[in-house]
N, C-alpha and C positions, 0 to 999 in steps of 0.2 A: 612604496610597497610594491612587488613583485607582484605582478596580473595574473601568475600562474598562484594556484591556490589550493588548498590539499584540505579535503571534505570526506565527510563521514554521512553515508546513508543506513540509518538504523531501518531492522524490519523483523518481524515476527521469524522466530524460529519454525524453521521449514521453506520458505519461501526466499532465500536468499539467492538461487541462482533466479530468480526472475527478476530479480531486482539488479542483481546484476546486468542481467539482459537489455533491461530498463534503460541503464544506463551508456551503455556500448551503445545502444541506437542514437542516445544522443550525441554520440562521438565522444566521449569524454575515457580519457585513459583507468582503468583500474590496476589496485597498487596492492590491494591486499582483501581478502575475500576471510572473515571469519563468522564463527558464529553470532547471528541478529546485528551484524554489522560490514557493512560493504566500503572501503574506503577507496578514492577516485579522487583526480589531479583534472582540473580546467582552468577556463578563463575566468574573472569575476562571473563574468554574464551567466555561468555556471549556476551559479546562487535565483537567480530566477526559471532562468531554465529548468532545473533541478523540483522547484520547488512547485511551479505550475505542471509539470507533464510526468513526475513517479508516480505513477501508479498503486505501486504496492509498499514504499517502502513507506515507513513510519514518519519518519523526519531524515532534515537534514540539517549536519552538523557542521558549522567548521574550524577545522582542527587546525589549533594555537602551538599546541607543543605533544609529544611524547618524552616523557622519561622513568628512569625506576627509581622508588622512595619506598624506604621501609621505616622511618623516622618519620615524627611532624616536623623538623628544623628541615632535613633534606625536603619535604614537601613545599615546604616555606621559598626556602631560596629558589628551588628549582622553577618554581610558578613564577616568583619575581623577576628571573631572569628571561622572563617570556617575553614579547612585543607586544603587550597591551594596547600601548596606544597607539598603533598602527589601526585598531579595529572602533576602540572607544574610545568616544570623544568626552572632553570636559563635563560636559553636562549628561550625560550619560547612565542609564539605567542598568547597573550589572550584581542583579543576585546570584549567589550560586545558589541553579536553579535544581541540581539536579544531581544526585552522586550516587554512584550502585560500588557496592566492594565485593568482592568475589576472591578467596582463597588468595589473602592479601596481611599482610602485618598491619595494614593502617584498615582496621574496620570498622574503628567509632564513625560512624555520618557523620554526626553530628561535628564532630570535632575536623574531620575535613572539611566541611563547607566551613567553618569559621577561619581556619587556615588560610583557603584556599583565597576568600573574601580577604582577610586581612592582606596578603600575599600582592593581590592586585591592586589594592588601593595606594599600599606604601610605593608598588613602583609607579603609578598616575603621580602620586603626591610628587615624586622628585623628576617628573618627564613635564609638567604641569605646574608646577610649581604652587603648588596652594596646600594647605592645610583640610582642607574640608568639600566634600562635594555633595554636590544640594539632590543627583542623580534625579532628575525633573524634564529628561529627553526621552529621548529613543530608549526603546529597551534592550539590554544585552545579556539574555539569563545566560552563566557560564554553568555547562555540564562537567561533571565530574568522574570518568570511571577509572578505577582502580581492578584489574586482574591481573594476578599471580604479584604482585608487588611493580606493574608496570601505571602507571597513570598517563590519561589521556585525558589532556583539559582540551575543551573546545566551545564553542559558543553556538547556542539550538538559533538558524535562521527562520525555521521555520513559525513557531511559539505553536497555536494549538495544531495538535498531529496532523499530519494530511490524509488523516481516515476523515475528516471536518469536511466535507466536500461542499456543503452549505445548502443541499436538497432534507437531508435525511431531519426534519425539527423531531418528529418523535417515530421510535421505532418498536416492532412487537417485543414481545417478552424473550431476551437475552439473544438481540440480534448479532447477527456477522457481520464482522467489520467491513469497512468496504475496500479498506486493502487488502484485505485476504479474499473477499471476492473477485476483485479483480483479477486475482493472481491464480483462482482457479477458473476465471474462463481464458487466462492464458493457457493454463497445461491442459484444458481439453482439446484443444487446435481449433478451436471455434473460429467459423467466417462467416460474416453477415450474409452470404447464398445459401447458409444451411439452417434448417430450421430448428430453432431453439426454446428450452421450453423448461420452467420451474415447477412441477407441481404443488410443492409446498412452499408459496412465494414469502407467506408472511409481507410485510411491509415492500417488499419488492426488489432489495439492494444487488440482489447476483442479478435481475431482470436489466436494471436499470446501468449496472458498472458494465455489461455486456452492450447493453444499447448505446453507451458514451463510446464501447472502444470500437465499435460498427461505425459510428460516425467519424471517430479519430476527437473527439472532446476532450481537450486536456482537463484533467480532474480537478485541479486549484484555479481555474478558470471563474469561476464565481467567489473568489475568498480574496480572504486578508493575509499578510506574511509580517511577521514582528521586522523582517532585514526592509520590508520598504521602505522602512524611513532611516534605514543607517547614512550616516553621511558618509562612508568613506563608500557606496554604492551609487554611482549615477542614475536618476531620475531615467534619463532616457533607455538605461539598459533595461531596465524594468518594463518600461511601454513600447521595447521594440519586441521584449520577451512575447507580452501578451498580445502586441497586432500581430506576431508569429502564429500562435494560439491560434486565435480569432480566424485568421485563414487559412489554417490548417486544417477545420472543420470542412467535411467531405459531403458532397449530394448523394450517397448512396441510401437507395430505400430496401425497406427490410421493417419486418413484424414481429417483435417477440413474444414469447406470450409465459404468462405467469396464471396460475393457479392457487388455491386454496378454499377453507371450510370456512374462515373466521371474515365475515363483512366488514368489520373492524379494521381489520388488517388488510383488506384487499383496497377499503375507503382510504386510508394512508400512502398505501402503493400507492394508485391514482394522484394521491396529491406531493410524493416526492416524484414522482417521472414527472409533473407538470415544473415545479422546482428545478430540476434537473434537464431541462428544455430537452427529453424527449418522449414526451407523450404522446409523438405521434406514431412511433417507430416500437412502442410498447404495446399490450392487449392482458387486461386479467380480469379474468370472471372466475365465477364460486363454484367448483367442483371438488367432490374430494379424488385421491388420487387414486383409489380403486375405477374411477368411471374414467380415465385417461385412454384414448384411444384414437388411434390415426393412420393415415394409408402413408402419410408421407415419408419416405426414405432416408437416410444419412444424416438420422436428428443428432441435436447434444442437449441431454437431461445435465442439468447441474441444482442441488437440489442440497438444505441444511435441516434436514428435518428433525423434531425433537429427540432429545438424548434420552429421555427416563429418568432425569434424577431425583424426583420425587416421590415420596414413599406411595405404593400403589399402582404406580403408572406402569412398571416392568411390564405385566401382564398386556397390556396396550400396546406399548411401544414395541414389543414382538410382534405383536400380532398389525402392523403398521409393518414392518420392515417386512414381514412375510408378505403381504400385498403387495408393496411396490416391488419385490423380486418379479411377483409372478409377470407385475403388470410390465416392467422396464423391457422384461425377456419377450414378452410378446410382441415386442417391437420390430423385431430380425435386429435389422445393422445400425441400429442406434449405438451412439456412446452415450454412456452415463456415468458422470459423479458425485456421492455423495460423501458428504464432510458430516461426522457425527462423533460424539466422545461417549457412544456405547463401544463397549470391547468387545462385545459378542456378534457385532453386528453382520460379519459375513455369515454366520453362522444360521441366523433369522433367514435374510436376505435371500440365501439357498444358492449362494455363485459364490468363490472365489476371488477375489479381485485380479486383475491385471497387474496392477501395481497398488502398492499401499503407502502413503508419504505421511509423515506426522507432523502435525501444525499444529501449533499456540493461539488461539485466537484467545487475547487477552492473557490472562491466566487459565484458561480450560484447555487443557489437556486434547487434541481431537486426530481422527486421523480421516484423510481425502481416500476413501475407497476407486480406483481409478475402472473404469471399463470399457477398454480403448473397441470400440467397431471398425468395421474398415472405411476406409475417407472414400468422400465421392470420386466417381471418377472423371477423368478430366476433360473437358470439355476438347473435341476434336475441331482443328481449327477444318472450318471449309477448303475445298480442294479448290478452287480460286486463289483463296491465298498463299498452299502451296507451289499453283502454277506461276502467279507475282516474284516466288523466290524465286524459283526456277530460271524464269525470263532474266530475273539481275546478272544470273552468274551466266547469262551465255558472251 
């Protein structure tokens, strides 16, 4: 089997060039950029790397074949004529795990994952030679999408999403994912020298995915991946992956702090930062966000505060987004972001946004109200070490 590998990183629509970005850092080629899906060519090691240090993207996939089927017999052969068993072995666990159809001739599910299952087995059966497989290993769920009449069989390495970071056990009422947190303390240009600050922290997730990326914490750093136990993956590429991880984590110190009304919810924060090994680099006490106030300069607010979707609350939640306008603005040269699925919300708010991006967290519909301040400025090196230069070049 060929060490160069061709993978598929799924991610929330709206968030795809950061995931992009994600992946270019780790040196890895990209081959095609579409919508909630980024696809990228590496080494095996790819597959761990990939899967300990995305940040924002969903999962990762990897891709078996592309072709076009607008039959089930064309679906049939075409899957059979894939290299299955390059990836699965004998003993081997491979549901199709997974099939989305999108403005496509083949739209039964149901009837593609039977397909698609049949399809795989007959070619093991004649690469294998056996009649029957007891599938009692490794697991291999195969994905299934089908858009515009194109299919793309691949296999999820990852199994559950990489939003599973292994801090979060319970979260407030209808939290944010933590890849899409992540991915908005990427577009605010946040740096751990500047001070940062959730007023409505809830459970804590934008505190805490900011606090991991201040440290350089790769986020699958505490978890499991269904590819660690594939065989045709070396053991050692896995534990060279994570001691990479392991001391990539940085001594920089730094305070964030998180707010809220709900003890509940602030008693939870506390206990996923401690989960999330950094409680020490985090701060949340019970304010609401009208009493938010502070001298310090070139903050970044990132902030998910309630939508309104309950019947009654409209009158509330305006009058919530009216207060944090006033209070956000009192700040001078603060940036702030807020991610919300009210539609009227700059309207409350009393500002305008800078920019406006539409994200998907889950199925809810929301959009990142952006409002860029001006960056610190930059630190002037001492005139010492301009004379240092100076002296080389004489």
């Amino acid at each position: 089997m060929s060490r160069k590998i061709n993978l598929i990183a799924t991610a929330a629509f709206g968030i795809e060039s950061v995931v992009k970005d994600e992946i270019k850092k780790l040196g890895y080629e990209i081959t095609e950029v579409e919508n909630g899906k980024i696809r990228f060519t590496g080494p095996l090691e790819a597959i761990p790397r990939s899967n300990l240090w995305l940040r924002c993207a969903d999962r990762v996939l990897l891709e078996i074949g592309r072709f076009k089927a607008v039959t089930f017999d064309e679906l049939f052969e075409k899957t059979k004529a894939l290299p299955w068993e390059n990836y699965i072995p004998e003993d081997g666990e491979f549901p199709a795990a997974k099939i989305t159809s999108v403005k496509s001739t083949l739209f039964s599910k149901s009837d593609g994952q039977r397909i698609v299952k049949k399809a795989v087995v007959e070619r093991l059966k004649s690469k294998y030679h056996v009649d029957w497989f007891s599938e009692n290993g490794g697991k291999y769920p195969i994905h299934i999408q089908i858009l515009k009449d194109e299919v793309t069989l691949s296999i999820d390495t990852s199994g559950s999403g990489l939003n599973k970071r292994g801090y979060r056990q319970h979260g407030n009422e209808a939290p944010l994912k933590e890849t899409i947190s992540a991915a908005l303390v990427y577009l605010s240009r946040w740096k751990p020298e500047r001070v940062f600050l959730d007023p409505l922290c809830g459970s804590g997730t934008i505190v805490i995915e900011a606090a991991m990326i201040g440290k350089n914490i790769a986020p699958g750093l505490k978890r499991e991946f269904v590819s660690e136990s594939w065989d045709f993956i070396p053991k050692e590429l896995w534990e060279q992956a994570r001691q990479e991880a392991q001391e990539a984590i940085n001594d920089k110190q730094f305070l964030l702090l998180g707010s809220d009304v709900d003890p509940d919810a602030l008693k939870q924060a506390r206990i996923n930062a401690e989960l999330a090994g950094v409680s020490d680099y985090v701060a949340f006490q019970k304010l609401p966000v009208q009493a938010v106030e502070t001298k310090k300069r070139y903050g970044v607010i990132i902030t998910n505060p309630p939508y309104g979707e309950r019947i009654g609350e409209e009158k509330e939640i305006q009058r919530l987004y009216r207060d944090m306008g006033k209070v956000f603005r009192s700040l001078g040269d603060w940036s702030y972001f807020v991610i919300t699925g009210y539609e009227r919300f700059e309207k409350y708010f009393g500002e305008p946004s800078t920019k406006n991006r539409k994200l998907y967290n889950g199925d809810i519909k929301t959009h990142l109200y952006q409002y860029y301040g001006p960056l610190p400025p930059r630190k002037r090196k001492p005139i010492e070490e301009f004379a240092k230069v100076e002296n080389t070049n004489e």
